[in-house]
N, C-alpha and C positions, 0 to 999 in steps of 0.2 A: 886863665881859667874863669869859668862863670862865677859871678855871684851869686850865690842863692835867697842870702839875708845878708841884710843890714840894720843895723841899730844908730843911730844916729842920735848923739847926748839927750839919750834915754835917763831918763830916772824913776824913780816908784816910790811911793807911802803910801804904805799899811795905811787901814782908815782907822786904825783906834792908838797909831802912835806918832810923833811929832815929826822925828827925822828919816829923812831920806834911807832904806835899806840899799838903795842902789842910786849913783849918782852920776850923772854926764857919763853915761857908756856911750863908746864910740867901737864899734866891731864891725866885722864882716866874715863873712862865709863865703869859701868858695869851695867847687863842686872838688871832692875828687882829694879832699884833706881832711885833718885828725887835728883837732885841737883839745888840750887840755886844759880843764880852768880848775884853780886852784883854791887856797886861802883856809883862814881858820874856821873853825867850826862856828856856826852862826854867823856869818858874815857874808851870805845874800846868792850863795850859789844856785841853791835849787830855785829861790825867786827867777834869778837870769834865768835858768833854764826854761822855765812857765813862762818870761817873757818872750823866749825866743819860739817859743810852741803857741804863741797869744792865749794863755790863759789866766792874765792877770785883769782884774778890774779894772776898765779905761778910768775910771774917776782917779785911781793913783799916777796913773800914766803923766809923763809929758815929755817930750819926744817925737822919736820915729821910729818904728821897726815895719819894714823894706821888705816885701818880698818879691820875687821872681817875676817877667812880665806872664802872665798865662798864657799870651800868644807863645814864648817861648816853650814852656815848661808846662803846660796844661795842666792837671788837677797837681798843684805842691805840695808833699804830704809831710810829715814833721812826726818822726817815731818820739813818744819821748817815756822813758821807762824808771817812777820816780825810786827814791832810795826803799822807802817804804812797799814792797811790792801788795801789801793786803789791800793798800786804798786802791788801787788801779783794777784790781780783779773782779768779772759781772759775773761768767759761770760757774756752775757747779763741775764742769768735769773736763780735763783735756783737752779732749776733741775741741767740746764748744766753747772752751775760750778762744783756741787759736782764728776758730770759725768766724766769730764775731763780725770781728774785719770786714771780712769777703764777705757777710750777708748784706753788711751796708753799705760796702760798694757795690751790691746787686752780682755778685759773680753768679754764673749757671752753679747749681748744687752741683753736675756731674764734673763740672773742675774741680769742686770746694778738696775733696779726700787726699788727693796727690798733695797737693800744693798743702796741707795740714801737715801728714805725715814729714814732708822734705824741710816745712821749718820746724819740726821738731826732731828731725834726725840733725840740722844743721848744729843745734841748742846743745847735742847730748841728752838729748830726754828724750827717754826710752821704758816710758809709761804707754798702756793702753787705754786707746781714745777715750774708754767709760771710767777712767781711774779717778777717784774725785778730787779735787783741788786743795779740797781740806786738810786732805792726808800726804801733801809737798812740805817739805823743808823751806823755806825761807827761801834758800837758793836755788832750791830749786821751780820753786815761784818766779824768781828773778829770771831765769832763763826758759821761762813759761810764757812771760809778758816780751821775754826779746822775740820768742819764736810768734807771738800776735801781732807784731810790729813787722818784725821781717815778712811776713805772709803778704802783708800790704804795698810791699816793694814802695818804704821810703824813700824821698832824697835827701834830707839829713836826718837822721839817729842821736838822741841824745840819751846820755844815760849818766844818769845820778848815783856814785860810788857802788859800782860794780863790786869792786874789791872787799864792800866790807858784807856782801852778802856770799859770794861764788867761792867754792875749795879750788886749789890749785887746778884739778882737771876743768873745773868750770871754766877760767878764767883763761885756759890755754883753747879751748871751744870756741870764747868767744873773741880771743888774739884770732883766731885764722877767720873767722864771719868774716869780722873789723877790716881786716887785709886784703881781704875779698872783694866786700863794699868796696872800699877804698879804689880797687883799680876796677870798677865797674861807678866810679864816677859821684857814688855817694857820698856825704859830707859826715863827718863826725863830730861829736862834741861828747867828751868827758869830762864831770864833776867828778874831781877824787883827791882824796886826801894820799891817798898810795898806787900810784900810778906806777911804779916799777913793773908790772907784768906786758905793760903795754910803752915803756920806754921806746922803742923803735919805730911803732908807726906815726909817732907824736912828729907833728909837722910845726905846733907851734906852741907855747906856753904863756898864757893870761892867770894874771893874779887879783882877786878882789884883797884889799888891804884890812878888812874890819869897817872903813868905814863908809863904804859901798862904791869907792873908787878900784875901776881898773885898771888894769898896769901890764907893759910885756912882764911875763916869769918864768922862772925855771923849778927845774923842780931840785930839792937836795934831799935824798934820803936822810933819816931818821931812826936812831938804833935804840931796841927798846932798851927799858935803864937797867944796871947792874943792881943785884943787890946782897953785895957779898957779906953783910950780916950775920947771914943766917945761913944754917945746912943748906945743900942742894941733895943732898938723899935722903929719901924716906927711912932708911934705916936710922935714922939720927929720934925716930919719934919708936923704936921698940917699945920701951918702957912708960909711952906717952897712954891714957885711958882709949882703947875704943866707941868712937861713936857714934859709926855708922858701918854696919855691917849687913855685907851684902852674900846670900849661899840660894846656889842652884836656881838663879833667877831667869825665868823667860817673860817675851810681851810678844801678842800676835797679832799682826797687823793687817790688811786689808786684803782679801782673800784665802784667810787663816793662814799666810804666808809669815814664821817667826822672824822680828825683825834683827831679834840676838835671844840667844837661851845660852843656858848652862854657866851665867855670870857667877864668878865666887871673887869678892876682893874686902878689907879693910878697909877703914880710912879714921887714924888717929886723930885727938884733940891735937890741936896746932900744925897742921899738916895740910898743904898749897898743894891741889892736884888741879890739874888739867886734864879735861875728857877731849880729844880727838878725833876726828875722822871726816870723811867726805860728806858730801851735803845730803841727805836722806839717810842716813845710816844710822840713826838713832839715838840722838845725841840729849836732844832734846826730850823725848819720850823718855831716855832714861831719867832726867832730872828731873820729870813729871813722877814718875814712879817713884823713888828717892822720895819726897815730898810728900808724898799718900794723895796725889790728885788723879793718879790713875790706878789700877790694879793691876798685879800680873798677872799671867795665863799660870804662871809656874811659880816657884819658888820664897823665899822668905825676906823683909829687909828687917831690917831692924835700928835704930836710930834714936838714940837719947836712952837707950836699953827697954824701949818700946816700939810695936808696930807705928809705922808714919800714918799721923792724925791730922791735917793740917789746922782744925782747930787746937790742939794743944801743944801743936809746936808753934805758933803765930811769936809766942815768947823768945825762944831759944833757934828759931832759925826765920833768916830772910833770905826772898826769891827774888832774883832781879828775871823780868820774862822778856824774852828774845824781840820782841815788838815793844816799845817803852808804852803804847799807844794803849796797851792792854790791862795796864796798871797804873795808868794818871787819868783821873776823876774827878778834881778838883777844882775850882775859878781859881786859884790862882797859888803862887809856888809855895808861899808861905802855909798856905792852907791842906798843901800836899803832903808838906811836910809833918804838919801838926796832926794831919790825921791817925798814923801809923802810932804816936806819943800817946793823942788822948784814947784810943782805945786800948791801948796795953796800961792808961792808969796813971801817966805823968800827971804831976801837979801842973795848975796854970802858971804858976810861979816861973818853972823849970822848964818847961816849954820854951818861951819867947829865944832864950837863952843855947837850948840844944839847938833850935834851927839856924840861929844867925851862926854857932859854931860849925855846924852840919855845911852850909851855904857856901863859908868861909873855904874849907876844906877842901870843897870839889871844884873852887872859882868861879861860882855862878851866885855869890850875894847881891850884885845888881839885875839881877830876874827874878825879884823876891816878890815882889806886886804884881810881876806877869802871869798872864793867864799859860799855862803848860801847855794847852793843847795849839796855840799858835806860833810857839818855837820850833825852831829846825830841829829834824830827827834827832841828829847828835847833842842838841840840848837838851831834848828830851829825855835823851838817854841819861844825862847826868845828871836830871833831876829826879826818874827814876832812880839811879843810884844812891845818890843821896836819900833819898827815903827810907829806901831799905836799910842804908848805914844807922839813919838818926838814932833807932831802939837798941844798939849796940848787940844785936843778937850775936850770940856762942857760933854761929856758924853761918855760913853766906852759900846759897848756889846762885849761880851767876852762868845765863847764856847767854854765850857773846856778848859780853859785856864791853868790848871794845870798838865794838861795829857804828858805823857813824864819827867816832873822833879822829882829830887832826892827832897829829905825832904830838906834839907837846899835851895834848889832853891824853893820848894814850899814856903817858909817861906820869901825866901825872895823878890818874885813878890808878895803876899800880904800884906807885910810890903809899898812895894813901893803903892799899888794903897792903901792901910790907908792914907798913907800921903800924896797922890796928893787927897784923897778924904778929907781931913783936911783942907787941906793948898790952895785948889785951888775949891774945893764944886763940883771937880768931880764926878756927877752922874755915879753909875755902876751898872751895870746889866749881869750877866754870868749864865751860865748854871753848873750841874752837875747832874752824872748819880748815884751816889749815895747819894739816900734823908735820908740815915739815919747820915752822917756826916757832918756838917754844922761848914764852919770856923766860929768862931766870927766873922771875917769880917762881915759878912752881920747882917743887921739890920729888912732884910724883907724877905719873905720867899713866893716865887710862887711854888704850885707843880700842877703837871701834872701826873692824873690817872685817868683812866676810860673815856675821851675822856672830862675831865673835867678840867680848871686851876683855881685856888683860893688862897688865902693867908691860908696860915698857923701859 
């Protein structure tokens, strides 16, 4: 088979830190295979990927990365689609995202419509060209930026944890592309923590180890943790206070089309629910609503036995947001931490103290002097997490709260919210985009389909 790239004892450093994030990589690409690269969270995935796409700083470089002769393979194009789908996206709508592409490879306009439409029928997204981009789900972002890559007819595809944005039909969309590519000679590369949906096209398995060395790997599933403690039915919380109630709720979304109406459900103090459903189906927006950051078209919530104020619940609830990107604002972790303390009124005394605890807890007390915005997604995420823990708020909503971590970090942020949901009767309420796998954590179950939500 052809090579396409090669890496040759490649290494990189960050310019503001001492050691190597990747070190003596030795790889190769050939035309026409699926390779999965592996490893724990922060341990230099998405870097490889930017180095294999060249967009990392030559000053950290040292090495080779090899590509294709052009006499061979003439323009070599390198899809690469990162975890974060918000940072990658330039249009306002659809159409002109997938468009992009094609304007700068010069295509005729009277080709551009076909070739948009057929990589967005490939994706499953079955949006109109003028729909804006704003009003996509996360995943459905994610298979927005694959149909702008595919339009360009790559030769290798790389994509940075698919799994933890796409719902099951997403991720079966993009199993058939992937196979497609595959026997029309394109190369693949996946970064994922949960590569189970694509076990079979996997041709080969590379591991970073933590400490930016690579290695053959395989992969071993990971079961989320028991936690047989506690009720698994909501009927265990009858007698528990209500305190968040939800009657006759609707939200109208982007061509006065409702995105769900006629919502009636409870949700007792100490009570672990999970909202579910496919990627655009509202998962989100509900947790927006819930929180008073949006309004509904219809109906009533009610929360702490008041209308949702987000000023006056800053106290008694925290929001973890589906983008970690969207709520870290700080130079550095310590400072992220602190922030959330001193305005709700901690002493400086009591401070130093809750973050090194906070830190402790979530396993990131050595990124305590790092700046948040130059960690990998998945660290981000758990530094977002931890923040919102630090004020010990009465109740937690949480989207996607798992998206980005490795299996042992998934295990062990909901090991942590078990036992502040034990030990302190922290109500939780999160979201996920796939309704067919449900940790034990949760004891109640909301799902979202057909413009309908209900217990399950």
């Amino acid at each position: 088979m052809d090579v396409l790239l090669q890496l040759k004892n490649f290494s990189y450093t960050y310019s503001e830190t001492k050691a190597a994030v990747l070190q003596g990589i030795n790889l190769e690409i050939e035309a026409g295979r699926c390779y999965c690269l592996t490893g724990p969270t922060g341990s230099g995935k998405t870097t490889l990927a930017l180095a294999m796409k060249g967009l990392l700083e030559k000053d950290g470089c040292s090495g080779e990365v090899v590509g294709p002769d052009p006499s061979d393979h003439g323009d070599f194009r390198v899809g690469l689609v990162l975890q974060n789908p918000e940072t990658q996206l330039l249009a306002t709508s659809v159409g002109a995202e997938v468009a992009f592409g094609l304007e700068n490879l010069c295509v005729e306009p009277g080709r551009m419509l076909a070739r948009v439409e057929a990589a967005l029928s490939l994706v499953d997204l079955r949006k109109p060209l003028d729909y804006p981009v704003a009003r996509l789900s996360m995943g459905q972002k994610y298979r927005l930026l694959i149909a702008a890559l595919l339009v360009m007819e790559p030769q290798l595809l790389i994509l940075d944890e698919p799994a933890a944005q796409l719902d099951p039909e997403g991720l079966a969309a993009v199993h058939d592309i992937l196979s497609d590519l595959k026997g029309r000679g394109v190369a693949v590369v996946l970064c994922e923590h949960h590569p189970g949906p694509f076990l079979d096209l996997v041709d080969r398995f590379w591991q970073l180890d933590g400490s930016g060395r690579l290695s053959a790997g395989r992969w071993r599933a990971s079961l989320m943790p028991s936690d047989s403690t506690v009720s698994k039915t909501a009927g265990g919380y009858s007698v528990a206070p209500v305190l968040l109630g939800v009657r006759d709720l609707a939200f109208t979304g982007h061509g006065d089309v409702p995105v769900w109406e006629e919502v009636c459900f409870d949700i007792r103090r100490g009570q672990r629910v999970v909202v579910t459903g496919l990627n655009g189906t509202g998962k989100t927006t509900l947790l927006r609503v819930l929180a008073g950051f949006l309004k509904p078209s219809r109906g009533r919530v009610r929360i702490f036995d008041a209308e949702p104020d987000p000023r006056l619940l800053r106290r008694r609830l925290g929001c973890l947001f589906q983008n970690p990107q969207k709520q870290i604002f700080e130079n550095t972790v310590r400072e992220e931490l602190a922030f959330p303390l001193k305005r709700l009124g901690w002493s400086s005394r009591e401070i130093p103290s809750r973050i090194e605890d906070t830190l402790r807890l979530c396993g990131i007390e050595h990124l305590v002097d790092d700046s948040p915005h130059k960690l990998s997604y998945g660290q981000k995420h758990l530094v977002a997490i931890a923040s919102v823990l630090a004020p010990a708020p009465e109740m937690l909503f949480l989207d996607d709260p798992f998206a980005g971590l490795d299996g042992a970090r998934q295990q062990d942020v909901m090991e942590i919210l078990a036992s502040w949901n034990r030990e302190r009767e922290m109500t939780l309420v999160w979201t996920s985009h796939d309704p067919g796998e449900i940790p034990s954590l949760a004891d109640g179950h909301l799902h979202i389909e057909g413009g309908c939500i209900g217990w399950r």
